[in-house]
ROSE-223068 format. One record per residue (C-alpha): x, z, y; residue in three letters. Coordinates in steps of 0.02 Angstrom, whole numbers, padded with zeros to 5 digits, always signed. Last residue first. Layout:
@u:X	w:Z	v:Y	resn:Ala
...
# end
This chain:
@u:+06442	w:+02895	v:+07054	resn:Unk
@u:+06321	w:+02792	v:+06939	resn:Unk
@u:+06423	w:+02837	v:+06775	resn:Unk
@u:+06398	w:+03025	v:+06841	resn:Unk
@u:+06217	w:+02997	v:+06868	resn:Unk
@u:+06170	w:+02929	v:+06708	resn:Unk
@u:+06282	w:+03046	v:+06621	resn:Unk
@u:+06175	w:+03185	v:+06712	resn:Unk
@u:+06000	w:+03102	v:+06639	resn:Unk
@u:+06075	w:+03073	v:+06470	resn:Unk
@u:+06103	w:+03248	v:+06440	resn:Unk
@u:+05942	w:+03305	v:+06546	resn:Unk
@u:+05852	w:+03213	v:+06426	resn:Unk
@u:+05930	w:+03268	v:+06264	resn:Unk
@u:+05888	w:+03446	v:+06322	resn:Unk
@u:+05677	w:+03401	v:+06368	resn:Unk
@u:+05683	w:+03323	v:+06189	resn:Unk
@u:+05761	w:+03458	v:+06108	resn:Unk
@u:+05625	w:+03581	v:+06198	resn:Unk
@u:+05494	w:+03470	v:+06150	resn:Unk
@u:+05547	w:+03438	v:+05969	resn:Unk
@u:+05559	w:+03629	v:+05927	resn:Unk
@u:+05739	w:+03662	v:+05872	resn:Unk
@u:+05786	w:+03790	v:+06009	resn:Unk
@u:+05646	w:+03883	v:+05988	resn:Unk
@u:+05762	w:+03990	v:+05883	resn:Unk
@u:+05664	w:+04154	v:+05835	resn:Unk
@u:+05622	w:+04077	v:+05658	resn:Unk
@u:+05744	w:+03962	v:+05603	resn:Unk
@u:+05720	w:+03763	v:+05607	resn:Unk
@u:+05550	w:+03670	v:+05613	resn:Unk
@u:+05371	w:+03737	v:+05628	resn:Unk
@u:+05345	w:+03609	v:+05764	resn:Unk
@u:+05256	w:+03470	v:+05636	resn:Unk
@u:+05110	w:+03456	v:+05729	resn:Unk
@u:+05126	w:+03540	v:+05902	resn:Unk
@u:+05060	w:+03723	v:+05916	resn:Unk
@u:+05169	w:+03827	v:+05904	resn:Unk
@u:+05194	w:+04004	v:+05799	resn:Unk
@u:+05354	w:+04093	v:+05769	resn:Unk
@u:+05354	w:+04272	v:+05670	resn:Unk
@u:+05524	w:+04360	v:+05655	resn:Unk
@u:+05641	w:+04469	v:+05559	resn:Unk
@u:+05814	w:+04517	v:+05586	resn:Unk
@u:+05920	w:+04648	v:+05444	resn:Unk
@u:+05978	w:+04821	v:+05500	resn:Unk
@u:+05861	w:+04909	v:+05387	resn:Unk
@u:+05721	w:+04840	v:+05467	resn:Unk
@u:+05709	w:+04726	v:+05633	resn:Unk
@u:+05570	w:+04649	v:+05705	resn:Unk
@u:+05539	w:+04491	v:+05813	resn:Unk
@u:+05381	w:+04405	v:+05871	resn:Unk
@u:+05383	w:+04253	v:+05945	resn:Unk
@u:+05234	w:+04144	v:+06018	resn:Unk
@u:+05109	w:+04272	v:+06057	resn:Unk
@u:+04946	w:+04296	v:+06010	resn:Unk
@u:+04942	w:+04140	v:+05882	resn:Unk
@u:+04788	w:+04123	v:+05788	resn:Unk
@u:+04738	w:+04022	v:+05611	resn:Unk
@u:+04871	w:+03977	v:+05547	resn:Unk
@u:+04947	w:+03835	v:+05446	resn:Unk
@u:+05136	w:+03864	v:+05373	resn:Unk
@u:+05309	w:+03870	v:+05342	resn:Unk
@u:+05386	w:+04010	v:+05240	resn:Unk
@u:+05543	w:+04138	v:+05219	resn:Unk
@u:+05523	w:+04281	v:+05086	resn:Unk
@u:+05653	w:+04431	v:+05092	resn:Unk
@u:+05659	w:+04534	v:+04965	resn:Unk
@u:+05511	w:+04695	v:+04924	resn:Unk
@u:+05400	w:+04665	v:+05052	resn:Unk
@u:+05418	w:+04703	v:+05234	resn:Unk
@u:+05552	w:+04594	v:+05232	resn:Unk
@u:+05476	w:+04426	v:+05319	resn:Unk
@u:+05572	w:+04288	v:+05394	resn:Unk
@u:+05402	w:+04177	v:+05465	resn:Unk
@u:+05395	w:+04006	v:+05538	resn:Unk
@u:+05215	w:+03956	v:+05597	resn:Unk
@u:+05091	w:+03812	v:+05642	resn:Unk
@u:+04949	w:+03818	v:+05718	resn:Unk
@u:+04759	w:+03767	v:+05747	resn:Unk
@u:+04709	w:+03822	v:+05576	resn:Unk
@u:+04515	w:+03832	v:+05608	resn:Unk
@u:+04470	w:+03676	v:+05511	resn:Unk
@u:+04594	w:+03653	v:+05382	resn:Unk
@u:+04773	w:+03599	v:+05417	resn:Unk
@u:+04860	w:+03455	v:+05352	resn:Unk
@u:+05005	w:+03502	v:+05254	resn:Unk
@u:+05178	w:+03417	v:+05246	resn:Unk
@u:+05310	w:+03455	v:+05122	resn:Unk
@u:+05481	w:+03561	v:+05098	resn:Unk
@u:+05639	w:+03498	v:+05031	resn:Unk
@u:+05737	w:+03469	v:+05198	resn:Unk
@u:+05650	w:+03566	v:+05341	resn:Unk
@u:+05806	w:+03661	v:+05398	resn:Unk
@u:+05889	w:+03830	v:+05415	resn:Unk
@u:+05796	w:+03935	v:+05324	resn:Unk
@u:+05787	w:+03829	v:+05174	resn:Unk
@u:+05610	w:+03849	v:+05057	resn:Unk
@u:+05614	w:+03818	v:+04883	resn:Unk
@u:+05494	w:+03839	v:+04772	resn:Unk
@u:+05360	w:+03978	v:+04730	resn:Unk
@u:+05450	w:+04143	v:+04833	resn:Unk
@u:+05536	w:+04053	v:+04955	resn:Unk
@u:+05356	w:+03979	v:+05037	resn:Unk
@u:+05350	w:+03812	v:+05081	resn:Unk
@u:+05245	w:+03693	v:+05211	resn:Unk
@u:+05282	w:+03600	v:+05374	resn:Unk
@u:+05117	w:+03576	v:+05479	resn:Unk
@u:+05007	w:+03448	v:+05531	resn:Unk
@u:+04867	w:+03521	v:+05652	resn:Unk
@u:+04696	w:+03445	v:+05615	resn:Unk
@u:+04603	w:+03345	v:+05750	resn:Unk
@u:+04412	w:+03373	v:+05724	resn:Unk
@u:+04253	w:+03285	v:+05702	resn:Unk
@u:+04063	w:+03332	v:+05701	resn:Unk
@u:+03936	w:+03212	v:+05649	resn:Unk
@u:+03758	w:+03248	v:+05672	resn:Unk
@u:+03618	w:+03208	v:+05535	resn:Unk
@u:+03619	w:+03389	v:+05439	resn:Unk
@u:+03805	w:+03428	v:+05455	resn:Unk
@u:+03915	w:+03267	v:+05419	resn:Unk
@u:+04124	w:+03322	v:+05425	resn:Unk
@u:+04225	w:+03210	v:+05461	resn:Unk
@u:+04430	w:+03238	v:+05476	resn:Unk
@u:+04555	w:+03157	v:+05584	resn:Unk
@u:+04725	w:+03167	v:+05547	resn:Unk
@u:+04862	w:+03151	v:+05680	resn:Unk
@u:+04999	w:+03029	v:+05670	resn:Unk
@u:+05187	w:+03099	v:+05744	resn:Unk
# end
């Protein structure tokens, strides 16, 4: 995964940052799967957006589903439920981790790489046996 680097000059000093790279969409200008990242873009975060997040919200009239920059991230998850329908918050900070549904950490790279390890680890070890 590359990592942009902005400049920005400020009276003679320099000052750089790493932005965070995030998935974008929102459901309710284009479309947006729940389920995947096929369709949507890239953004690079501005200065301050440290993190990137998944969101299923219904507190507005229909559901909207979107990928993002953000700005804080108090807790990783955060689920709700109205009317008998799931909704959820998910915030990382990795570039490009706001992948797959909200609430399933299950498709951040990390955690699928730490899974496909262990996989090939134990068949190591069985084939060795």
């Amino acid at each position: 995964m590359s990592i942009d680097t902005a400049e920005y000059k400020q009276n003679e000093y320099s000052l750089y940052f790493i932005a965070r790279i995030c998935f974008h969409c929102d459901s309710r200008n284009e479309a947006c799967p729940e389920d995947s990242v096929n369709g949507t873009s890239s953004t690079t975060c501005s200065e301050g957006n440290d993190f990137c997040v998944v969101v299923k919200d219904g507190r507005h009239v229909g559901t909207r589903f979107y990928r993002d920059c953000i700005n804080e991230c108090d807790k990783e998850l955060v689920d709700w439920s109205k009317d008998g329908e799931e909704y959820c918050k998910m915030c990382c900070d990795e570039d490009y981790c706001n992948v797959g549904r909200c609430s399933s950490s299950v498709f951040r790279p990390s955690y699928v790489f730490f899974v496909l390890s262990v996989i090939v680890a134990s068949r190591i070890m069985i084939v060795l046996a």
